[in-house]
N, CA, C and O atoms as CSV, one atom per row, in Angstrom:
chain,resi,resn,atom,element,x,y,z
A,1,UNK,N,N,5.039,-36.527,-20.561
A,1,UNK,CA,C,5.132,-35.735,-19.357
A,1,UNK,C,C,5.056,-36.672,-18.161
A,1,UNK,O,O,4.401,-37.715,-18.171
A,2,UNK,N,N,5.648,-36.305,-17.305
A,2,UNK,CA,C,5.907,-37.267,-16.124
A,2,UNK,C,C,5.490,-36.279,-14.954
A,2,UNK,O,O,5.796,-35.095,-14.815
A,3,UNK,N,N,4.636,-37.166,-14.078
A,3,UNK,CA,C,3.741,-36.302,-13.184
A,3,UNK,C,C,5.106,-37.063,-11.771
A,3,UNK,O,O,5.152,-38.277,-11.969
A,4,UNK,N,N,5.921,-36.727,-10.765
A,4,UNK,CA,C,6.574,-36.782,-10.324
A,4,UNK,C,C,6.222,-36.860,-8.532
A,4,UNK,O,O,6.723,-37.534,-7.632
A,5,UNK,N,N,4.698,-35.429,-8.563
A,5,UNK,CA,C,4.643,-35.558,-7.115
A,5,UNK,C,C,5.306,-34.549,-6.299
A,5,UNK,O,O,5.091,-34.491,-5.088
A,6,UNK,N,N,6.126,-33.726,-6.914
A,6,UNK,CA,C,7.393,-33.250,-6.057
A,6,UNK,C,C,7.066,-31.999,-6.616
A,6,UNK,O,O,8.003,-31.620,-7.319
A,7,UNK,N,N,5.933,-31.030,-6.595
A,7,UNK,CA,C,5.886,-29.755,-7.685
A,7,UNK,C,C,4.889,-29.138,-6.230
A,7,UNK,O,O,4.573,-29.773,-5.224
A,8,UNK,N,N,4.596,-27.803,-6.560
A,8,UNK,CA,C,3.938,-26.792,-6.116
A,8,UNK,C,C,2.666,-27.288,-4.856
A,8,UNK,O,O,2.801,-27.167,-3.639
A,9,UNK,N,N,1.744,-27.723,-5.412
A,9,UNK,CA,C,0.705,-28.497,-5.377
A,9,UNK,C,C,1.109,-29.967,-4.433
A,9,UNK,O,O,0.479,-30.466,-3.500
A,10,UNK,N,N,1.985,-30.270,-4.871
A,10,UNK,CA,C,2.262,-31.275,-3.574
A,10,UNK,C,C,2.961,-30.627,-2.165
A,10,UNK,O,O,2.903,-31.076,-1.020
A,11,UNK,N,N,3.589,-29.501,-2.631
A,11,UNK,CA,C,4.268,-29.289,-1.257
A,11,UNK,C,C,2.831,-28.441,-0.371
A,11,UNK,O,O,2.810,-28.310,0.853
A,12,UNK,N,N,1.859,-28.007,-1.191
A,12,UNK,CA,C,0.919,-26.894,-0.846
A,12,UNK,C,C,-0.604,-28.293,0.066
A,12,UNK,O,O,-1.409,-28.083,0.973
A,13,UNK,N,N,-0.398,-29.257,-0.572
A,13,UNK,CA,C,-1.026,-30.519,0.051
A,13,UNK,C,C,-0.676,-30.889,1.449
A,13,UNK,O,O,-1.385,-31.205,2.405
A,14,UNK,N,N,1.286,-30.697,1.233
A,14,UNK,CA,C,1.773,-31.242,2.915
A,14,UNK,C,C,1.814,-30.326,3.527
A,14,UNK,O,O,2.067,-30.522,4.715
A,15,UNK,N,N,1.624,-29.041,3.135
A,15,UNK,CA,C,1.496,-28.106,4.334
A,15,UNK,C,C,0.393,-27.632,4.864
A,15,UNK,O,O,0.392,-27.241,6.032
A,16,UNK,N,N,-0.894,-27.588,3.961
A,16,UNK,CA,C,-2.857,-27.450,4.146
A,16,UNK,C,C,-2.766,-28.715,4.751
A,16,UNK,O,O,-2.271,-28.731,5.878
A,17,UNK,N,N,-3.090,-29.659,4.312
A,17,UNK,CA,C,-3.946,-30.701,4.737
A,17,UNK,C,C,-3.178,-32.112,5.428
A,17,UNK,O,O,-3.635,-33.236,5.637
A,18,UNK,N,N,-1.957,-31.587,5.654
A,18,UNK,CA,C,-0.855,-32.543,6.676
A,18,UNK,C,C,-0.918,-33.904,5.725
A,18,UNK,O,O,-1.158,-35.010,6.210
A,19,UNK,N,N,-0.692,-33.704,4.428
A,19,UNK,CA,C,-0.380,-35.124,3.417
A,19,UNK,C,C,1.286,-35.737,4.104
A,19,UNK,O,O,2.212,-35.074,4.572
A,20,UNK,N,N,1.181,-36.895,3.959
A,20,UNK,CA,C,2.383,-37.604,4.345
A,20,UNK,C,C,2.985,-38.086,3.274
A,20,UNK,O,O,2.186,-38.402,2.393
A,21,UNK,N,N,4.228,-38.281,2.990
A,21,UNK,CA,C,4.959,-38.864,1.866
A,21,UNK,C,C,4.570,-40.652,2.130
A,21,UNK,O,O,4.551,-41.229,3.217
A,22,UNK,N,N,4.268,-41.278,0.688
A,22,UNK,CA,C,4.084,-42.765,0.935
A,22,UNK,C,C,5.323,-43.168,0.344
A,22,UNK,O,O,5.940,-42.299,-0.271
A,23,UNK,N,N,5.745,-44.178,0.405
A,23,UNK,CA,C,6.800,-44.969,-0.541
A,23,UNK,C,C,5.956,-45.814,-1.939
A,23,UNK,O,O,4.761,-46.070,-2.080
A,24,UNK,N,N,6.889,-46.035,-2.653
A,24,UNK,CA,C,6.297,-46.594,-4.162
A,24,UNK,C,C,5.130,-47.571,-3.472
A,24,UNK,O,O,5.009,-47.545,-2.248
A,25,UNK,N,N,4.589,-48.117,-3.985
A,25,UNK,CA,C,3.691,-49.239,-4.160
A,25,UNK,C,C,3.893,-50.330,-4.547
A,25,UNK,O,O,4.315,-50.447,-5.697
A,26,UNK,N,N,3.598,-51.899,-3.477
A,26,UNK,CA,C,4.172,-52.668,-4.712
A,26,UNK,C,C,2.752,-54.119,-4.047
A,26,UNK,O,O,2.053,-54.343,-3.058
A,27,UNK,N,N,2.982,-54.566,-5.078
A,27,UNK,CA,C,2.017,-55.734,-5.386
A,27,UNK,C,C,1.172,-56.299,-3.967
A,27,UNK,O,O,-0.053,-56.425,-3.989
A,28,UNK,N,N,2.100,-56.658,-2.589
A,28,UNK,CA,C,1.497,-56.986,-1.646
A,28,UNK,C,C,1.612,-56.438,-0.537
A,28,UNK,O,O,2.645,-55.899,-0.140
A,29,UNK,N,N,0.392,-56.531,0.177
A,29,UNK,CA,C,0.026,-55.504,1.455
A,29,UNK,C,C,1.086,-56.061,2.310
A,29,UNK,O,O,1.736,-57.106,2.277
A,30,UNK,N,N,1.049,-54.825,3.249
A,30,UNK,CA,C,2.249,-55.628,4.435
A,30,UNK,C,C,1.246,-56.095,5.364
A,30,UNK,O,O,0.064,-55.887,5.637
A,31,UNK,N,N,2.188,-56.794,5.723
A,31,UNK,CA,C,1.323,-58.010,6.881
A,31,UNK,C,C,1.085,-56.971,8.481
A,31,UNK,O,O,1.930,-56.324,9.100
A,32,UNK,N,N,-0.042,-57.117,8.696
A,32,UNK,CA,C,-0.570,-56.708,10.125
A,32,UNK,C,C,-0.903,-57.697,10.990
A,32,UNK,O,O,-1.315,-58.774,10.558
A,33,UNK,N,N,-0.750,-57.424,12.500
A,33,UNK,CA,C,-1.433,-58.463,13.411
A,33,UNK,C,C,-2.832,-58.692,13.109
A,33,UNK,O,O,-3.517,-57.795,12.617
A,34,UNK,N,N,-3.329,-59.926,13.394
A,34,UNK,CA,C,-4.770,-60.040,13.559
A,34,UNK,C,C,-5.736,-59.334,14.311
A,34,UNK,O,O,-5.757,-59.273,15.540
A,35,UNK,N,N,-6.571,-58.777,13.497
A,35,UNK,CA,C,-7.551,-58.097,14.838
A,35,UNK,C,C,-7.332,-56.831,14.641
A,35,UNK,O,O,-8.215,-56.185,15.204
A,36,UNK,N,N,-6.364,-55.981,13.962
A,36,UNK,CA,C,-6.736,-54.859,13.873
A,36,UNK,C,C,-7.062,-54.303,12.592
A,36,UNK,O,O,-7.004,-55.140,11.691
A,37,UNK,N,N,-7.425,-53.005,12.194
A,37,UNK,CA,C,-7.993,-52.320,11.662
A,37,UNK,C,C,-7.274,-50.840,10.771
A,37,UNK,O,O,-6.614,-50.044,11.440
A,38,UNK,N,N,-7.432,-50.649,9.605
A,38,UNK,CA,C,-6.825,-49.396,9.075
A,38,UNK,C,C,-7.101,-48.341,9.843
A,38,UNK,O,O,-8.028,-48.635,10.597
A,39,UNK,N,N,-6.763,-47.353,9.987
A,39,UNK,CA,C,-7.373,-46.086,10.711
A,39,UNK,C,C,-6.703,-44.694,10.022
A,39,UNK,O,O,-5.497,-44.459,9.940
A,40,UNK,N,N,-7.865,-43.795,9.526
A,40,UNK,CA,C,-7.286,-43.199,8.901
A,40,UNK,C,C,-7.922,-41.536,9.936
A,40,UNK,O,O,-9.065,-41.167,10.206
A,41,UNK,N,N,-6.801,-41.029,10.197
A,41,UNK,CA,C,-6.689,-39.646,11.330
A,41,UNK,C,C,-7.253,-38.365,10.323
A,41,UNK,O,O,-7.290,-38.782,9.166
A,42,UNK,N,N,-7.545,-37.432,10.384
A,42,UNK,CA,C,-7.943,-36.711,9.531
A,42,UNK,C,C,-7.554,-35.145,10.742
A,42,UNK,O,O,-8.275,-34.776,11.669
A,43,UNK,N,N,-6.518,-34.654,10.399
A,43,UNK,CA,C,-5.947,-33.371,10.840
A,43,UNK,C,C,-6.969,-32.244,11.609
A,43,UNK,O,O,-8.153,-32.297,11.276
A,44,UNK,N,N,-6.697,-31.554,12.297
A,44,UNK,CA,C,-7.453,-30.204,12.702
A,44,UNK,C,C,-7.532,-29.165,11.892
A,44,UNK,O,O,-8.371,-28.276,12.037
A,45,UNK,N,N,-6.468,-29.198,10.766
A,45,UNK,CA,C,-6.486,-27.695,9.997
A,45,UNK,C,C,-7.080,-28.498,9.145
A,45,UNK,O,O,-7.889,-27.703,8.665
A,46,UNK,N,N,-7.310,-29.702,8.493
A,46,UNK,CA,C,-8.006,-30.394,7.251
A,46,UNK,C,C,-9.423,-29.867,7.784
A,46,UNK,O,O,-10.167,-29.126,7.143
A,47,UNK,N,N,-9.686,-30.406,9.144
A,47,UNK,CA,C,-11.126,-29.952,9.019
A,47,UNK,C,C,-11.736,-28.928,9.116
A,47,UNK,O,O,-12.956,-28.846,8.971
A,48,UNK,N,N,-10.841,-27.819,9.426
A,48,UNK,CA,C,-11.328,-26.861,9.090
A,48,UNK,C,C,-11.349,-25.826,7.496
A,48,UNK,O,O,-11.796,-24.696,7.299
A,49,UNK,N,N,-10.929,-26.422,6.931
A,49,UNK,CA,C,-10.264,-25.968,5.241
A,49,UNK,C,C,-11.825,-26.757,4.974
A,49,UNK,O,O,-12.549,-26.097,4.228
A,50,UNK,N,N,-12.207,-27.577,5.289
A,50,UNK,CA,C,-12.714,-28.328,4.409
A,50,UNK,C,C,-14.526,-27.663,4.940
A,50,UNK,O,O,-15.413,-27.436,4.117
A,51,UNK,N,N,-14.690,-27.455,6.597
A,51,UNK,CA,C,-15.719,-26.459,6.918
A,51,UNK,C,C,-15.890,-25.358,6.113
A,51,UNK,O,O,-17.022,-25.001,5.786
A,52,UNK,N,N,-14.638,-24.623,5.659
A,52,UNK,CA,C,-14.773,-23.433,5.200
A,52,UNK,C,C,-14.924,-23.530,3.707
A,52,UNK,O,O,-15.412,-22.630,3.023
A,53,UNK,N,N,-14.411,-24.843,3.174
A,53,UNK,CA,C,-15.305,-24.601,2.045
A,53,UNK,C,C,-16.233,-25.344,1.403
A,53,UNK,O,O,-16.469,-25.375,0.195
A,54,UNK,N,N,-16.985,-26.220,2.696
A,54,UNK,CA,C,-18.613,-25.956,2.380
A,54,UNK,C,C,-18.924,-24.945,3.091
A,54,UNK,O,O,-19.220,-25.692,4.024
A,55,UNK,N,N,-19.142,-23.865,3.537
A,55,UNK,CA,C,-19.398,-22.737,3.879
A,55,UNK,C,C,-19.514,-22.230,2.642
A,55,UNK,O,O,-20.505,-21.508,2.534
A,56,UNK,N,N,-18.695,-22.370,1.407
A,56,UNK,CA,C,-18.604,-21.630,-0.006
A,56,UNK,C,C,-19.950,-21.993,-0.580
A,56,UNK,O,O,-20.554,-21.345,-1.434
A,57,UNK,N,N,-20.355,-23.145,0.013
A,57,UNK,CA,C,-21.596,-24.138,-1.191
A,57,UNK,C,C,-22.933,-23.312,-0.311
A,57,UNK,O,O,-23.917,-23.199,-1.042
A,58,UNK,N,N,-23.131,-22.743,1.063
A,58,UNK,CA,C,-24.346,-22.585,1.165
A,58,UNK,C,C,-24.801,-21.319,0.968
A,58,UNK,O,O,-24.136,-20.580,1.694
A,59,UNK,N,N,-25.595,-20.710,0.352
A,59,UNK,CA,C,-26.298,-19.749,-0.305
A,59,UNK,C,C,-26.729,-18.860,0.838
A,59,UNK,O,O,-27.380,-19.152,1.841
A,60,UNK,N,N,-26.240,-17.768,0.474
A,60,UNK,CA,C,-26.559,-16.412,1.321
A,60,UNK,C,C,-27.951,-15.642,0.779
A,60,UNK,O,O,-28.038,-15.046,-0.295
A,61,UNK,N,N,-28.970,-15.787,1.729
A,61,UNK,CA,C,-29.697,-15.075,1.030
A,61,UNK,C,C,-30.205,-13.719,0.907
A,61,UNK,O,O,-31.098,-13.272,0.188
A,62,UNK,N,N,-29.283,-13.035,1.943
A,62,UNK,CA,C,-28.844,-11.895,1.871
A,62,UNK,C,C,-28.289,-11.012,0.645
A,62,UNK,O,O,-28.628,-9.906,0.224
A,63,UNK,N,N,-27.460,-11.785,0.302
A,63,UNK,CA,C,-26.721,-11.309,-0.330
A,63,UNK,C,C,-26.807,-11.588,-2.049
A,63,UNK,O,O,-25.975,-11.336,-2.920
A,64,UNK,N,N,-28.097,-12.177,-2.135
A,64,UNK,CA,C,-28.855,-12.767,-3.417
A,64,UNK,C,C,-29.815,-11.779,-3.517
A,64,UNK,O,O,-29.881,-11.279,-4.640
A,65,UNK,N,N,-30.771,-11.235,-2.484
A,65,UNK,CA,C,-31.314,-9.967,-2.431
A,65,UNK,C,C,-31.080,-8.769,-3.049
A,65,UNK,O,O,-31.565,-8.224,-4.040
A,66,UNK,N,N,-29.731,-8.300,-1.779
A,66,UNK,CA,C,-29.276,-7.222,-2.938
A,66,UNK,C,C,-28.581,-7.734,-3.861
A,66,UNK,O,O,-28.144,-6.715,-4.396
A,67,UNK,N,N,-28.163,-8.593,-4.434
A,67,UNK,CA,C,-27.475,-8.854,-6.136
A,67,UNK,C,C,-28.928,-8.301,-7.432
A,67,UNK,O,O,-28.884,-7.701,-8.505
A,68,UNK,N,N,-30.381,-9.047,-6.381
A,68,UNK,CA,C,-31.124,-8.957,-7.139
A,68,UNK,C,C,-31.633,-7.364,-7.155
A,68,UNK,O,O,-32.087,-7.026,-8.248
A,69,UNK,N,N,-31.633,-6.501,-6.293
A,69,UNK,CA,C,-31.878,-5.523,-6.319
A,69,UNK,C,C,-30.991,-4.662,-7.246
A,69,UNK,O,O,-31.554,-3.752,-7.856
A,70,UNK,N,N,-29.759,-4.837,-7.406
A,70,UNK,CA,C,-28.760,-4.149,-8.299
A,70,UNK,C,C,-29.198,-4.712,-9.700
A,70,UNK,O,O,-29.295,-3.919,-10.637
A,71,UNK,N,N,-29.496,-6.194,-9.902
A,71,UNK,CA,C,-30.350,-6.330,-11.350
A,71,UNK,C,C,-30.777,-5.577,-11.387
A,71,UNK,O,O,-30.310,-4.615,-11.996
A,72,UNK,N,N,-31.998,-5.539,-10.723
A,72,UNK,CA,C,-33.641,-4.460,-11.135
A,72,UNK,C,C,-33.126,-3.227,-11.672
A,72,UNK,O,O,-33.094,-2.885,-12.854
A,73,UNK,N,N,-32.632,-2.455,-10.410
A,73,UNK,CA,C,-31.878,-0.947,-10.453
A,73,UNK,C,C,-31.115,-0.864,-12.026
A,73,UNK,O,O,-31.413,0.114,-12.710
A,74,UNK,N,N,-30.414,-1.593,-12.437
A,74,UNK,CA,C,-29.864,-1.467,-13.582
A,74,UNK,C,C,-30.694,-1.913,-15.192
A,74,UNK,O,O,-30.481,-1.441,-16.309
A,75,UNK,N,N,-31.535,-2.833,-14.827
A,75,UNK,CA,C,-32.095,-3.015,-16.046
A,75,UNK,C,C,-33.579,-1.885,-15.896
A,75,UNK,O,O,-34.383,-1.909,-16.829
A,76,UNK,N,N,-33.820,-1.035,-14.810
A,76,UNK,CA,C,-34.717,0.348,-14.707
A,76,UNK,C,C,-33.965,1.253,-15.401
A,76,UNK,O,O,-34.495,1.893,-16.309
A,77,UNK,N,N,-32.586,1.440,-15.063
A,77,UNK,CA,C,-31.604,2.590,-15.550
A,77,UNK,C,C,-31.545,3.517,-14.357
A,77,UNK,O,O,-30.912,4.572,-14.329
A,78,UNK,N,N,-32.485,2.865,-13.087
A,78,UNK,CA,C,-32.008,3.816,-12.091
A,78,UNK,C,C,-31.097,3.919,-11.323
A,78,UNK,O,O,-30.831,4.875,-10.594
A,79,UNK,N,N,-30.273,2.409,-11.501
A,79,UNK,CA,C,-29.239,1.950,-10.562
A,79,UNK,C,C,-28.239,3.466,-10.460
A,79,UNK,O,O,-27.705,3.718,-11.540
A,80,UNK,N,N,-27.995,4.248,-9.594
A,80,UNK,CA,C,-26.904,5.296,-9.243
A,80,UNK,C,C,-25.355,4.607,-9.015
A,80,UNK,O,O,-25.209,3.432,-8.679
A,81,UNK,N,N,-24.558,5.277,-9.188
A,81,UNK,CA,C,-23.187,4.888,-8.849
A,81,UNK,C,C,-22.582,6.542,-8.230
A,81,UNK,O,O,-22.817,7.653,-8.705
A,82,UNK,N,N,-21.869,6.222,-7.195
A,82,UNK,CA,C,-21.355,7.029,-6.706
A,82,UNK,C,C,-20.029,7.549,-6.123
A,82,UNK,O,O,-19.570,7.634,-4.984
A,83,UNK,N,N,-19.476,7.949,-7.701
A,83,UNK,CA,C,-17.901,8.228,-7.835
A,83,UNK,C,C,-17.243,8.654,-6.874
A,83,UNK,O,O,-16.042,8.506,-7.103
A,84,UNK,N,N,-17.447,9.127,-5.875
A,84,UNK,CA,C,-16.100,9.449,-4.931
A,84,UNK,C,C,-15.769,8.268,-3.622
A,84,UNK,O,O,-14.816,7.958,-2.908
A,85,UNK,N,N,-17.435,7.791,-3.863
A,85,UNK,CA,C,-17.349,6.082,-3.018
A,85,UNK,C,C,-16.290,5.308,-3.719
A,85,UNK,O,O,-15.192,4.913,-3.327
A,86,UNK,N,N,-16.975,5.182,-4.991
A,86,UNK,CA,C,-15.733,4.442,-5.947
A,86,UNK,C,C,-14.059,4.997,-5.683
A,86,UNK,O,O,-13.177,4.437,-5.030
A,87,UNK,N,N,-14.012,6.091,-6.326
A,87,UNK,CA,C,-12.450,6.242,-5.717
A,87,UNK,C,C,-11.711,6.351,-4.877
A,87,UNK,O,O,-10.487,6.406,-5.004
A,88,UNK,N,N,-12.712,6.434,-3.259
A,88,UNK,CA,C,-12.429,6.104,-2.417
A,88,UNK,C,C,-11.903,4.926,-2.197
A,88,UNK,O,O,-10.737,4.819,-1.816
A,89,UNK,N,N,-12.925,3.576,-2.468
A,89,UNK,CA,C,-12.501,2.264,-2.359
A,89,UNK,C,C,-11.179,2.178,-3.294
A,89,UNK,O,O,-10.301,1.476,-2.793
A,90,UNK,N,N,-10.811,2.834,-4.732
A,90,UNK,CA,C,-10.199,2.153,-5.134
A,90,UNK,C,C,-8.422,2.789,-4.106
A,90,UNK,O,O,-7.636,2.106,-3.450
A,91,UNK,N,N,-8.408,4.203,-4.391
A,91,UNK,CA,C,-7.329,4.179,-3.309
A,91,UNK,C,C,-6.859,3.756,-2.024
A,91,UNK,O,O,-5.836,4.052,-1.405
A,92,UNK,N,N,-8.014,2.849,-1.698
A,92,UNK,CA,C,-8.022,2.478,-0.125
A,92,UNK,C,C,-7.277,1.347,-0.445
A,92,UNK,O,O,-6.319,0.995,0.244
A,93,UNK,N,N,-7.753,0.580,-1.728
A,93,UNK,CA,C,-7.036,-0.366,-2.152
A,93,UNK,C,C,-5.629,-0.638,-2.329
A,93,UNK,O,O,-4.932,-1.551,-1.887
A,94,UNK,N,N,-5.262,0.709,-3.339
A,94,UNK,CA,C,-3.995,0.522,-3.777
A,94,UNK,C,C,-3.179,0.854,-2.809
A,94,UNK,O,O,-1.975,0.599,-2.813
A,95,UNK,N,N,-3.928,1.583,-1.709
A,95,UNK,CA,C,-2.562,1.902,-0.626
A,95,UNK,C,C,-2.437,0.661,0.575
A,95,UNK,O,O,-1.321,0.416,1.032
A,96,UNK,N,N,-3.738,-0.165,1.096
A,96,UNK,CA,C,-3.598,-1.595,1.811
A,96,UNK,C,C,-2.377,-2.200,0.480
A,96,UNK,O,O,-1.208,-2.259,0.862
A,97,UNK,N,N,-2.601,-2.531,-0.681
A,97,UNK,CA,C,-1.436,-3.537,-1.515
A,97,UNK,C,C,-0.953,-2.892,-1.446
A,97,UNK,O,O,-0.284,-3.468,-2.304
A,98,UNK,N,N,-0.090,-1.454,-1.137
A,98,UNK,CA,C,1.122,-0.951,-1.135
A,98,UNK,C,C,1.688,-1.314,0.142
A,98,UNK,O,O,2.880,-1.616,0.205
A,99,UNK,N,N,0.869,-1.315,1.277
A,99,UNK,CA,C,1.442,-1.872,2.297
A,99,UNK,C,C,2.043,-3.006,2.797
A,99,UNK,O,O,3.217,-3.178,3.125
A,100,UNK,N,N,1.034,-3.816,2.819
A,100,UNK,CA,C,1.135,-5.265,2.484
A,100,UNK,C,C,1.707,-5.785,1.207
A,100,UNK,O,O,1.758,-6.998,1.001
């Protein structure tokens, strides 16, 4: 299998995170003036893709609360469910994806 570069995932790279096409690689660096330095730019939408997902890594503890409260409720047997909430949400659903 030959990994090519040119598939899904690369075009989804140059359009998120502003990847640039390099040329092959070959044995020796190109020559620069003296005195300067690599510099590597790092995009406005990169940094924000990349805010948002450490945002994924920090723990809500809100929302660990009630997870834990729906444990309890269910391993009591008191946890309630309330069917017309439910089919509410679910038609609310299927008609937003019918729209969109």
């Amino acid at each position: 299998m030959e990994i090519s570069g040119r598939g899904r995932a690369a075009e989804l790279a140059k359009m998120l995170l502003g990847v640039q096409e390099v040329g092959p690689v070959s044995g020796k660096s190109p020559s620069k003036p003296q005195g300067q330095e690599d510099r590597v730019q790092i995009s406005d939408q990169a940094k924000e893709l990349q805010r948002i997902k450490d945002l994924t890594h920090v723990p809500d503890h809100e929302r660990m609360k009630k997870i834990e409260q729906i444990r309890q409720s269910l391993e009591s047997g008191t946890y309630g469910i309330e069917s017309r909430k439910v089919g509410d949400s679910i038609l609310r659903q299927v008609l937003t994806d019918t729209v969109l």
